[in-house]
TIMI-823767 format. One record per residue: residue number from 1; x negated, y negated, z of N, C-alpha, C, O in turn. Coordinates in steps of 0.02 Angstrom, whole numbers, always signed. Atoms other than C-alpha are relative to their C-alpha. Last residue first. Example, Ala and Ser with C-alpha at 12.3 -4.5 7.8 and 13.67 -1.06 7.14 Angstrom:
// TIMI-823767
<node nr="2" n_px="+42" n_py="+59" n_pz="-3" ca_px="-684" ca_py="+53" ca_pz="+357" c_px="+39" c_py="-55" c_pz="+37" o_px="+14" o_py="-110" o_pz="+45"/>
<node nr="1" n_px="-45" n_py="+59" n_pz="+0" ca_px="-615" ca_py="+225" ca_pz="+390" c_px="-45" c_py="-60" c_pz="+0" o_px="-97" o_py="-59" o_pz="+33"/>
This chain:
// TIMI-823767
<node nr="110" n_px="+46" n_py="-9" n_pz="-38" ca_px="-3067" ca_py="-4985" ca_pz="+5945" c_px="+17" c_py="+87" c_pz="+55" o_px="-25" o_py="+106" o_pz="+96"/>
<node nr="109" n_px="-37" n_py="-12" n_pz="-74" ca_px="-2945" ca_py="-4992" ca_pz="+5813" c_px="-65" c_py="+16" c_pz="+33" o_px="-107" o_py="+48" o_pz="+2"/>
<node nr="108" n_px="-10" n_py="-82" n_pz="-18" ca_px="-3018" ca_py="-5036" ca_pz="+5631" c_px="+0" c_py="-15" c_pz="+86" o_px="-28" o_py="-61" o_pz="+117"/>
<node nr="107" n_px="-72" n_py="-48" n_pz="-1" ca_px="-2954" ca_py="-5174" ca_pz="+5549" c_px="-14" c_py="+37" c_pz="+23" o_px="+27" o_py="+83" o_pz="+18"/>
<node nr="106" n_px="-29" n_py="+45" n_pz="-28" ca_px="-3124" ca_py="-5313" ca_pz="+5584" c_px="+87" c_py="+42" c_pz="+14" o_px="+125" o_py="+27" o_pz="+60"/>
<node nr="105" n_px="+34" n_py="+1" n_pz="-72" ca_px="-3243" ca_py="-5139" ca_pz="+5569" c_px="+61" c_py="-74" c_pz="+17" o_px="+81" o_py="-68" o_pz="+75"/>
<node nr="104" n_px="-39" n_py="-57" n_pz="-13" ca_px="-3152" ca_py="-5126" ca_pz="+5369" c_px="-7" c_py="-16" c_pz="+93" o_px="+46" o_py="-33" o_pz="+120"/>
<node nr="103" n_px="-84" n_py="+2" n_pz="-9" ca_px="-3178" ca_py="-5303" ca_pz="+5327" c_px="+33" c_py="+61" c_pz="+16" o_px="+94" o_py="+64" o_pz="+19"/>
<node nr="102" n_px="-11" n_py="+35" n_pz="-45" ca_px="-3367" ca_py="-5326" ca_pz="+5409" c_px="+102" c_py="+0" c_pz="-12" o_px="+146" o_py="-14" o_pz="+29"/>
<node nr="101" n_px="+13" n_py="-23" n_pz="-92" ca_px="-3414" ca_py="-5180" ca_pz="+5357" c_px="+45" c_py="-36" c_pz="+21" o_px="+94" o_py="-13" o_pz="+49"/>
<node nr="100" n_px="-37" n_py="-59" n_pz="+5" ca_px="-3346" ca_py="-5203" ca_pz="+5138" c_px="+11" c_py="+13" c_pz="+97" o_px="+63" o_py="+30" o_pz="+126"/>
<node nr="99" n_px="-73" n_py="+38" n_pz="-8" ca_px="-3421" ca_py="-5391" ca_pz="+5156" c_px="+40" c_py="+62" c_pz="+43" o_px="+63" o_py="+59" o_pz="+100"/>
<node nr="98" n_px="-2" n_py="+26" n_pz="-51" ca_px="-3599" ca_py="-5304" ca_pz="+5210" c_px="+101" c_py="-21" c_pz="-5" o_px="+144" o_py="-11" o_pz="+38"/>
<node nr="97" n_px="-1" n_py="-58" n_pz="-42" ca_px="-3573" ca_py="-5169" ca_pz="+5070" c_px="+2" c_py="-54" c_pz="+68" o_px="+45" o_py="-34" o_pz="+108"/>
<node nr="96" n_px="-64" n_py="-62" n_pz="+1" ca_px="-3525" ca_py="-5301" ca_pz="+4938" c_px="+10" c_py="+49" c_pz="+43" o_px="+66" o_py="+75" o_pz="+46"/>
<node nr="95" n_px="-62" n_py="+26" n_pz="-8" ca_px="-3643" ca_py="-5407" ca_pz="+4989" c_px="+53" c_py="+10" c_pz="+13" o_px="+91" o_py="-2" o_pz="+60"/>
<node nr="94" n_px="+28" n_py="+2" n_pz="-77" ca_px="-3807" ca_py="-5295" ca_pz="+5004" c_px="+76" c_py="-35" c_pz="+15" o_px="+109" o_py="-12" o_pz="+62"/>
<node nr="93" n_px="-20" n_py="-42" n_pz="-31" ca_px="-3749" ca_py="-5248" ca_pz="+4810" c_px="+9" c_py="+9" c_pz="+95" o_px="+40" o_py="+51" o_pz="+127"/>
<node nr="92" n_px="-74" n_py="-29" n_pz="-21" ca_px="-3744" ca_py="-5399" ca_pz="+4775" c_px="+9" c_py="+53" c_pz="+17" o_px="+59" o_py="+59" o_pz="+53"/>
<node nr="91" n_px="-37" n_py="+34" n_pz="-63" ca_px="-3918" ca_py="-5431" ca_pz="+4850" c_px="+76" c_py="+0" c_pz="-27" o_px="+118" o_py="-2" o_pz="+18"/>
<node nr="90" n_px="-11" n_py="-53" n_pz="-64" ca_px="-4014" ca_py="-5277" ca_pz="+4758" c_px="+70" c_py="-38" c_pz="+44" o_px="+114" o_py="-10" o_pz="+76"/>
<node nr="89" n_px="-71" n_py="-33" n_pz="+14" ca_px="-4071" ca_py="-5361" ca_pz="+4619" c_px="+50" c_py="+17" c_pz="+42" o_px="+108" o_py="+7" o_pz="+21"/>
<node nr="88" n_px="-7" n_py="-57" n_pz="-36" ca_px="-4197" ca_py="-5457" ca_pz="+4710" c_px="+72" c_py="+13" c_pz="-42" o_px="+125" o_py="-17" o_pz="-40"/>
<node nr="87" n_px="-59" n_py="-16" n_pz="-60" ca_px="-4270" ca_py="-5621" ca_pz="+4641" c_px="+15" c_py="+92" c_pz="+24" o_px="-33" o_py="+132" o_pz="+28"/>
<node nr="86" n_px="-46" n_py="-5" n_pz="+49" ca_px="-4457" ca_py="-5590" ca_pz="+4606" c_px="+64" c_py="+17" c_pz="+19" o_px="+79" o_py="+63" o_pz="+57"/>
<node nr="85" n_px="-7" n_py="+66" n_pz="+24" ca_px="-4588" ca_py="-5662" ca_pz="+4727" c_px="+67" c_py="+23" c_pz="-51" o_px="+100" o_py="-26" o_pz="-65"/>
<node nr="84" n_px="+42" n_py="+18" n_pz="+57" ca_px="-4662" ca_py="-5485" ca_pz="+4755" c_px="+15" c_py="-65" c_pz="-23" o_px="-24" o_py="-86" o_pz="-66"/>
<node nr="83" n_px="+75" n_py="-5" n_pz="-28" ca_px="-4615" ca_py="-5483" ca_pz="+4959" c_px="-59" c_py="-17" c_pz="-97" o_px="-114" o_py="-43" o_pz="-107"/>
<node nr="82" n_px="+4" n_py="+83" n_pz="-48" ca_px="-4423" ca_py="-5519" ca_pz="+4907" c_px="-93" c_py="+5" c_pz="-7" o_px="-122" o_py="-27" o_pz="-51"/>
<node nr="81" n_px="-32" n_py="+50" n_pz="+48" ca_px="-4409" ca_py="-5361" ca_pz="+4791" c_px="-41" c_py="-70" c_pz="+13" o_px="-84" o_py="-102" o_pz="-17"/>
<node nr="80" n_px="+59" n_py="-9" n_pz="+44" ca_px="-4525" ca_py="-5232" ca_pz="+4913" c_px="+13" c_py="-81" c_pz="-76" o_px="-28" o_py="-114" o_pz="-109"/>
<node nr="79" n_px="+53" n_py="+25" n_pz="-54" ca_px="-4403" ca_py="-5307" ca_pz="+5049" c_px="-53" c_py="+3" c_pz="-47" o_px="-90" o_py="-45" o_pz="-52"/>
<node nr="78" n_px="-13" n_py="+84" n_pz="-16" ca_px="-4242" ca_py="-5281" ca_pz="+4948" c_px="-72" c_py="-13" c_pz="+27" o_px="-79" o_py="-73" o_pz="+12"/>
<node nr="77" n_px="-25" n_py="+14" n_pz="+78" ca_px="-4287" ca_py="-5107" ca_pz="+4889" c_px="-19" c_py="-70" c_pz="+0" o_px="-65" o_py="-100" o_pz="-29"/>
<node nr="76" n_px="+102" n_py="+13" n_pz="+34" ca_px="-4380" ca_py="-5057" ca_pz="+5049" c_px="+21" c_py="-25" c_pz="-69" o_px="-24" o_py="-32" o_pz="-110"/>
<node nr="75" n_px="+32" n_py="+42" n_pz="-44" ca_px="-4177" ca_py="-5103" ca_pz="+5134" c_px="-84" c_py="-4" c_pz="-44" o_px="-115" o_py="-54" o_pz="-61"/>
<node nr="74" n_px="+21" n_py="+61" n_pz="+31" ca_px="-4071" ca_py="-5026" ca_pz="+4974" c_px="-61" c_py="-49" c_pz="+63" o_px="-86" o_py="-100" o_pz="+40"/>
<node nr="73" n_px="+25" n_py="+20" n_pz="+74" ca_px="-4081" ca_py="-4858" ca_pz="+5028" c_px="-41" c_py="-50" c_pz="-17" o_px="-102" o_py="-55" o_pz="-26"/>
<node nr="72" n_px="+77" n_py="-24" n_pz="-32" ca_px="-4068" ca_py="-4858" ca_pz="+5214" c_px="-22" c_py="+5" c_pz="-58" o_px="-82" o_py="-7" o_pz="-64"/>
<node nr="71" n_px="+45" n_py="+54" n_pz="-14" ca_px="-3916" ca_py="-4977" ca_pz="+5187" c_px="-91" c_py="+11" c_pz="-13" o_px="-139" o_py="-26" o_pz="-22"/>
<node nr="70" n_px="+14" n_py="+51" n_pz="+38" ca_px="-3838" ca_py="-4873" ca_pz="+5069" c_px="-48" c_py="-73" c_pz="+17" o_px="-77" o_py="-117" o_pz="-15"/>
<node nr="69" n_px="+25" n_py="-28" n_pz="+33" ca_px="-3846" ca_py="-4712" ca_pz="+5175" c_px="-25" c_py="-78" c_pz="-46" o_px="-84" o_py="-94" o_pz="-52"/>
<node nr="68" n_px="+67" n_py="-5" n_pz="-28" ca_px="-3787" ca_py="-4810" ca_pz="+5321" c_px="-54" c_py="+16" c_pz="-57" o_px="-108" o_py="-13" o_pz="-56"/>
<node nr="67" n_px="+10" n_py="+96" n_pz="-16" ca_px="-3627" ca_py="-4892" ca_pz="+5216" c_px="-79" c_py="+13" c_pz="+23" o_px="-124" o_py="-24" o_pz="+2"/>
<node nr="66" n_px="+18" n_py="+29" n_pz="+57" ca_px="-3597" ca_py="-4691" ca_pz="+5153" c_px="-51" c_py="-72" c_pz="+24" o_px="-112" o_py="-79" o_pz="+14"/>
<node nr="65" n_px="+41" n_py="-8" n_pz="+11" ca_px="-3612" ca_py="-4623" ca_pz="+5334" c_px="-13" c_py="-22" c_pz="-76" o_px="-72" o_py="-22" o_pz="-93"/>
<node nr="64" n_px="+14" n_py="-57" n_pz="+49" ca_px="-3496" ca_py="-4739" ca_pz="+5410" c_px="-53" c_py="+30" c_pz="-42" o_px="-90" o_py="-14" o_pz="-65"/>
<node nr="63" n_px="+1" n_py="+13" n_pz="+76" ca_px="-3558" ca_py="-4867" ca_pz="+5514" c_px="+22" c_py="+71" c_pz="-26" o_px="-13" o_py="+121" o_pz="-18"/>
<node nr="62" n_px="-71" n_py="+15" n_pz="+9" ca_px="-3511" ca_py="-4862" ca_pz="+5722" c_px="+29" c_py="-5" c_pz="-96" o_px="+85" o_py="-14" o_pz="-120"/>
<node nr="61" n_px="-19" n_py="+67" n_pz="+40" ca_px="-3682" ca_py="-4787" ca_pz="+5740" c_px="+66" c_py="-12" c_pz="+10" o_px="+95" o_py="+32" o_pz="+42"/>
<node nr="60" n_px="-44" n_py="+44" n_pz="-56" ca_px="-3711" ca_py="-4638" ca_pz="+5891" c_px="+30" c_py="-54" c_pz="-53" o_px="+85" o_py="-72" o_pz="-35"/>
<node nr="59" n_px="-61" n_py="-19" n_pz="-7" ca_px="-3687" ca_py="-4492" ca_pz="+5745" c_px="-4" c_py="-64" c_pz="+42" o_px="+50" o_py="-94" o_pz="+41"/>
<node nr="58" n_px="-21" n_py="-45" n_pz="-48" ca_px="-3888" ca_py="-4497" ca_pz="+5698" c_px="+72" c_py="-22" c_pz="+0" o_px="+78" o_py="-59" o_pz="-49"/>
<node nr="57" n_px="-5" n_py="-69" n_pz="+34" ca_px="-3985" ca_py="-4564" ca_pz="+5552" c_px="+65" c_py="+20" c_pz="+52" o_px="+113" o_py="+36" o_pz="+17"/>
<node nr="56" n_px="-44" n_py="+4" n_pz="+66" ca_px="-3959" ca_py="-4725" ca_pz="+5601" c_px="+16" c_py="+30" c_pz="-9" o_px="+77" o_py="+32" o_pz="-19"/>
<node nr="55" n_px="-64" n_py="+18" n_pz="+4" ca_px="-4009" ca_py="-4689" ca_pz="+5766" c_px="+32" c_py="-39" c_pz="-34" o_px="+78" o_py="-76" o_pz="-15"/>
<node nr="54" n_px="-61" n_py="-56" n_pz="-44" ca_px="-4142" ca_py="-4575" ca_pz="+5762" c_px="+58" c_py="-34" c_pz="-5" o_px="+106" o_py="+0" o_pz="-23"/>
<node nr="53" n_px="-3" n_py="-47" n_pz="+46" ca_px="-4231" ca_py="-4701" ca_pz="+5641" c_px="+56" c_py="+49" c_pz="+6" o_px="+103" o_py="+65" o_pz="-30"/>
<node nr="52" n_px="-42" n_py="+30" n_pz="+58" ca_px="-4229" ca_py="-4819" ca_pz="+5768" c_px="+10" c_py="+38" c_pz="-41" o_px="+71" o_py="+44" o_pz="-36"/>
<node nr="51" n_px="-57" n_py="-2" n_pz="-26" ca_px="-4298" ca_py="-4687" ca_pz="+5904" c_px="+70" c_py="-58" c_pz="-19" o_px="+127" o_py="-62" o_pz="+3"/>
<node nr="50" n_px="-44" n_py="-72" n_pz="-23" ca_px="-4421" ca_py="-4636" ca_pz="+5790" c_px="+57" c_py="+5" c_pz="+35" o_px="+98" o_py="+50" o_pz="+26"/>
<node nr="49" n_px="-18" n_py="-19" n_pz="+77" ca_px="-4494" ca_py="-4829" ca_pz="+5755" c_px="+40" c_py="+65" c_pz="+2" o_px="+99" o_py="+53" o_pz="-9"/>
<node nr="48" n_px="-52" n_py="+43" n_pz="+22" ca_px="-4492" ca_py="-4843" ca_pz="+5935" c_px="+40" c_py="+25" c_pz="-41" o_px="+94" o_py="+54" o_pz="-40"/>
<node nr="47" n_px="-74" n_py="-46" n_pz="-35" ca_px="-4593" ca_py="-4685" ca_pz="+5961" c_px="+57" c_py="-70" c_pz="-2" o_px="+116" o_py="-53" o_pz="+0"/>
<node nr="46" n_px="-30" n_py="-28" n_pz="+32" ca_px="-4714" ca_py="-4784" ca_pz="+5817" c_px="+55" c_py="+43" c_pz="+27" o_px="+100" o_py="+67" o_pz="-8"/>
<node nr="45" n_px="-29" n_py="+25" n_pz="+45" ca_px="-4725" ca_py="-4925" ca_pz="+5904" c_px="+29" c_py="+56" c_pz="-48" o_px="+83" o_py="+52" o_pz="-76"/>
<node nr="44" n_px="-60" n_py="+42" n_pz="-7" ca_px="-4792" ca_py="-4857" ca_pz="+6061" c_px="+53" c_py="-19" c_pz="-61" o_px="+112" o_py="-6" o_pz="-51"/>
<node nr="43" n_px="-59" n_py="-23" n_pz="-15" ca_px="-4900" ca_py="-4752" ca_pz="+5976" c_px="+62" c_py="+3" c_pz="+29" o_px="+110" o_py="+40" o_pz="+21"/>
<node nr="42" n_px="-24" n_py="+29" n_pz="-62" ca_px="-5009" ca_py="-4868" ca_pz="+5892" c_px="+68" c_py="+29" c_pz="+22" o_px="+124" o_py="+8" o_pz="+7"/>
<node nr="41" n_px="+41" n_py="+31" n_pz="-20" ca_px="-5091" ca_py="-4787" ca_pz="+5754" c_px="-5" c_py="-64" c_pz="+55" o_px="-49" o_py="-105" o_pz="+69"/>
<node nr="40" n_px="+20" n_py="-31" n_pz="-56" ca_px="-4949" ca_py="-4677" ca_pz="+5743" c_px="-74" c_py="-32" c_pz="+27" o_px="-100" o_py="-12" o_pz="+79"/>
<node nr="39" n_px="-32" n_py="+41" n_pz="-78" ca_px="-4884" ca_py="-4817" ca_pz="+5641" c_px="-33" c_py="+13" c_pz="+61" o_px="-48" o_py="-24" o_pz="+108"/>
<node nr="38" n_px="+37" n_py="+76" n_pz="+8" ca_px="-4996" ca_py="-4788" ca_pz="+5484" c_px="+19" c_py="-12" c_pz="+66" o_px="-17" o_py="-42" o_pz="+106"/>
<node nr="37" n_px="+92" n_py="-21" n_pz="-18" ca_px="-4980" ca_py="-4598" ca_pz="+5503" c_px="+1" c_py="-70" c_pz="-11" o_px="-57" o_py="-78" o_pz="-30"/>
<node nr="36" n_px="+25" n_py="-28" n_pz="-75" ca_px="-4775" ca_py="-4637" ca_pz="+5537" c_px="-75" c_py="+11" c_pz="+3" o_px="-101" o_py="+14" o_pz="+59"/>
<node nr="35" n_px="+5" n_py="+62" n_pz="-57" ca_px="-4766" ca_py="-4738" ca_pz="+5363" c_px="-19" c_py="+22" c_pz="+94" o_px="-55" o_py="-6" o_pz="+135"/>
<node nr="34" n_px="-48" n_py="+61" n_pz="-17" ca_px="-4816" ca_py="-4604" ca_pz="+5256" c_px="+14" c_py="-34" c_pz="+45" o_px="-22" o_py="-25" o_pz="+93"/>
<node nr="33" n_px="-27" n_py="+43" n_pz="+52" ca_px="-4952" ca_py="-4475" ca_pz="+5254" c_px="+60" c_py="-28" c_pz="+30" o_px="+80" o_py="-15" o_pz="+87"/>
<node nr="32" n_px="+36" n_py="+24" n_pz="+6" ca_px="-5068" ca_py="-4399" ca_pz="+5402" c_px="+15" c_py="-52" c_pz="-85" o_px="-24" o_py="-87" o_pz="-118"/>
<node nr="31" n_px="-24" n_py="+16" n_pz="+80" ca_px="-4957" ca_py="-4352" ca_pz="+5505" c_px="-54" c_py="-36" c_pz="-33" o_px="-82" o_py="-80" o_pz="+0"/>
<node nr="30" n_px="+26" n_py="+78" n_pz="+15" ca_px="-5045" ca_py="-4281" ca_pz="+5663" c_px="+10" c_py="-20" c_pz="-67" o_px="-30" o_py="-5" o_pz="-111"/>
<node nr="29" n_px="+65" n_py="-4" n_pz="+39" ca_px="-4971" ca_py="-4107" ca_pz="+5690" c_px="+6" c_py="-103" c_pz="+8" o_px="+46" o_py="-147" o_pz="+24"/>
<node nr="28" n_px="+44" n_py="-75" n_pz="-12" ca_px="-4825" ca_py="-4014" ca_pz="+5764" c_px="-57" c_py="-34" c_pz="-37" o_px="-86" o_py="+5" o_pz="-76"/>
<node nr="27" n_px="+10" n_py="-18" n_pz="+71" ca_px="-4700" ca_py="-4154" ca_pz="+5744" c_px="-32" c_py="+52" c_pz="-16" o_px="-8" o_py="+89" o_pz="-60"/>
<node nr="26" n_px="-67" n_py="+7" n_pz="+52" ca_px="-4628" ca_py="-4174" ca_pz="+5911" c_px="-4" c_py="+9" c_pz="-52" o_px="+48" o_py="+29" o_pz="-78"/>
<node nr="25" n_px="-24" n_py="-82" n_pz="-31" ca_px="-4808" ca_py="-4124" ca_pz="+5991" c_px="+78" c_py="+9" c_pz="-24" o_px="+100" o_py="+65" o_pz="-37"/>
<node nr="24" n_px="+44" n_py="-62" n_pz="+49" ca_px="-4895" ca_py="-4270" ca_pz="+5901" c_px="+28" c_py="+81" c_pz="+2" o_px="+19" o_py="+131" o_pz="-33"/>
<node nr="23" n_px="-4" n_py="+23" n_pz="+108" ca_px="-4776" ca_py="-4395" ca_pz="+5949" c_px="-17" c_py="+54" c_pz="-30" o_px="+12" o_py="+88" o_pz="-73"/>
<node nr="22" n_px="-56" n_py="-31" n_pz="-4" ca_px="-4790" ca_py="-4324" ca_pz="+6152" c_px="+47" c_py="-8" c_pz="-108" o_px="+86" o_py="+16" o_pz="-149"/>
<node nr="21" n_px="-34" n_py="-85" n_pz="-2" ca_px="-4950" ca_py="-4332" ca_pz="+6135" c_px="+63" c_py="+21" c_pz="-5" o_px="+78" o_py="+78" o_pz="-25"/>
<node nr="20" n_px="+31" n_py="-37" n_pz="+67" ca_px="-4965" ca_py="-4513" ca_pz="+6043" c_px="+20" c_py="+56" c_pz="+19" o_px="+66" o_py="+83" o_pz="-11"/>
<node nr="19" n_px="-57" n_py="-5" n_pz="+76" ca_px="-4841" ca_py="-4552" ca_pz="+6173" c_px="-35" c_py="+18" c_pz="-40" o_px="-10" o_py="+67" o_pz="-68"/>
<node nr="18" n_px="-58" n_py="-35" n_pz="+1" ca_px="-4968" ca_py="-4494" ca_pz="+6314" c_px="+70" c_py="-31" c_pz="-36" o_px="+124" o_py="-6" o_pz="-19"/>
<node nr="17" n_px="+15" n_py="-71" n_pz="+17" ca_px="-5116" ca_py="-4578" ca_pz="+6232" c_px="+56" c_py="+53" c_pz="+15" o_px="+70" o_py="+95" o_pz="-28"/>
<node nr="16" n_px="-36" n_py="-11" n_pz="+24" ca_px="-5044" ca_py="-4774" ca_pz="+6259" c_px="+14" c_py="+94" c_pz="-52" o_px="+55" o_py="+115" o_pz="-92"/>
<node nr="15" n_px="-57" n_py="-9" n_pz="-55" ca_px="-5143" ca_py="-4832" ca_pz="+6399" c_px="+75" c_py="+8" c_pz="-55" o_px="+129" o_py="-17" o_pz="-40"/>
<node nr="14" n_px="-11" n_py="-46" n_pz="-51" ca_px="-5291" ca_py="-4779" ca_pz="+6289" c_px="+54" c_py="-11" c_pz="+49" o_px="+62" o_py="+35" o_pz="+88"/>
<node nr="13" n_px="+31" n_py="+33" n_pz="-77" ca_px="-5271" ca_py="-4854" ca_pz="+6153" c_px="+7" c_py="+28" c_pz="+57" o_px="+62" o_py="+53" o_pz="+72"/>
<node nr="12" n_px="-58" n_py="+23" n_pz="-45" ca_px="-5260" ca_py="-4737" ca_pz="+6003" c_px="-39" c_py="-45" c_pz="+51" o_px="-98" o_py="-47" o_pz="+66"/>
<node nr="11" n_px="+9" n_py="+64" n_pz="+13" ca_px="-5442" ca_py="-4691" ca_pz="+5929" c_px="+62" c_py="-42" c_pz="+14" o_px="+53" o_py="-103" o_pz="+10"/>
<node nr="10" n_px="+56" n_py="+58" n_pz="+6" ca_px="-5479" ca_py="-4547" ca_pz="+6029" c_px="-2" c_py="-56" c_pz="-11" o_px="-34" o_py="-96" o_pz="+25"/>
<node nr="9" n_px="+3" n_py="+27" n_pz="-86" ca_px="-5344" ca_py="-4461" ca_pz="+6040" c_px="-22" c_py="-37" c_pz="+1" o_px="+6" o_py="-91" o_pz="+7"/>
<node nr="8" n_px="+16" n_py="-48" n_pz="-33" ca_px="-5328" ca_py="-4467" ca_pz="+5822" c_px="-3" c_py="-5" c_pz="+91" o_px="+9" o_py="-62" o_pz="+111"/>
<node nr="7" n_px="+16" n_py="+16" n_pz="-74" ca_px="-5268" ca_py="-4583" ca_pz="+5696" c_px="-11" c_py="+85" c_pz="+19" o_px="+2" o_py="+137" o_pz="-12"/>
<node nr="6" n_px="-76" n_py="-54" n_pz="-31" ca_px="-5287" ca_py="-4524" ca_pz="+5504" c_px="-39" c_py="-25" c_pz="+84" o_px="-98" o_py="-26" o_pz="+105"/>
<node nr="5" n_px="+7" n_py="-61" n_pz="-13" ca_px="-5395" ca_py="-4668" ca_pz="+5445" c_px="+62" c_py="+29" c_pz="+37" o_px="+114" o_py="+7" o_pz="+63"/>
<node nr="4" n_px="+8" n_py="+6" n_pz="-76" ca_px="-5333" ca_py="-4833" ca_pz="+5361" c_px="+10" c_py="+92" c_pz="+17" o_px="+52" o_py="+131" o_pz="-5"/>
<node nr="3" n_px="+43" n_py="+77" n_pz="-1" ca_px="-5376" ca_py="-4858" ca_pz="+5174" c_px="+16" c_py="+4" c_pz="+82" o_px="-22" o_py="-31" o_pz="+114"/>
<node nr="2" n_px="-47" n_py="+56" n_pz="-32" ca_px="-5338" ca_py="-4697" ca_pz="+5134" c_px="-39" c_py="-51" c_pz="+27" o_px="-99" o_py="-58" o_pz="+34"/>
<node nr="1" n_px="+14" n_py="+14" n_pz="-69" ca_px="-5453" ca_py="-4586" ca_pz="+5027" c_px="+44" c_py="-58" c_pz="+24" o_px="+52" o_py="-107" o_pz="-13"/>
């Protein structure tokens, strides 16, 4: 049993019921695992959350899709790392891919 219920009309706030619908009707159902059934519990935040997502995932970035892939990786890596107190493996690699942006994006033609 989850520790926070599957949202529903009902328990949204009410000046925020038409994004839940329109949330609920993009997915075909009321998620009721991973981070979107925690979010959808405020549906403002979670059509955010979707329209960040959208645009990593998506073609508008200026990042190549390796550099994106690596970020979207290592980010719960680093965060789950940091959040237990124990250093973080993770940060040369965050280095090496941040250096890598910042020296290809400083040569590349606009």
């Amino acid at each position: 049993m989850s520790r926070i219920p599957t949202a529903s009309r009902e328990s949204v706030p009410q000046d925020q019921v038409d994004s839940f619908d329109t949330l609920v009707a993009s997915r075909g159902s009321v998620p009721d695992i991973g981070p979107v059934a925690i979010m959808i519990n405020s549906p403002e935040l979670a059509t955010r959350g979707e329209h960040f997502r959208a645009y990593f995932r998506g073609d508008e970035i200026t990042l190549e899709a390796s550099v994106r892939e690596l970020a979207i990786i290592l980010t719960p890596v680093s965060w789950t790392a940091s959040s237990s107190g124990t250093p973080t493996p993770v940060l040369p690699a965050q280095q090496a891919c941040q250096t890598n942006w910042l020296t290809t994006s400083a040569t590349r033609k606009n």
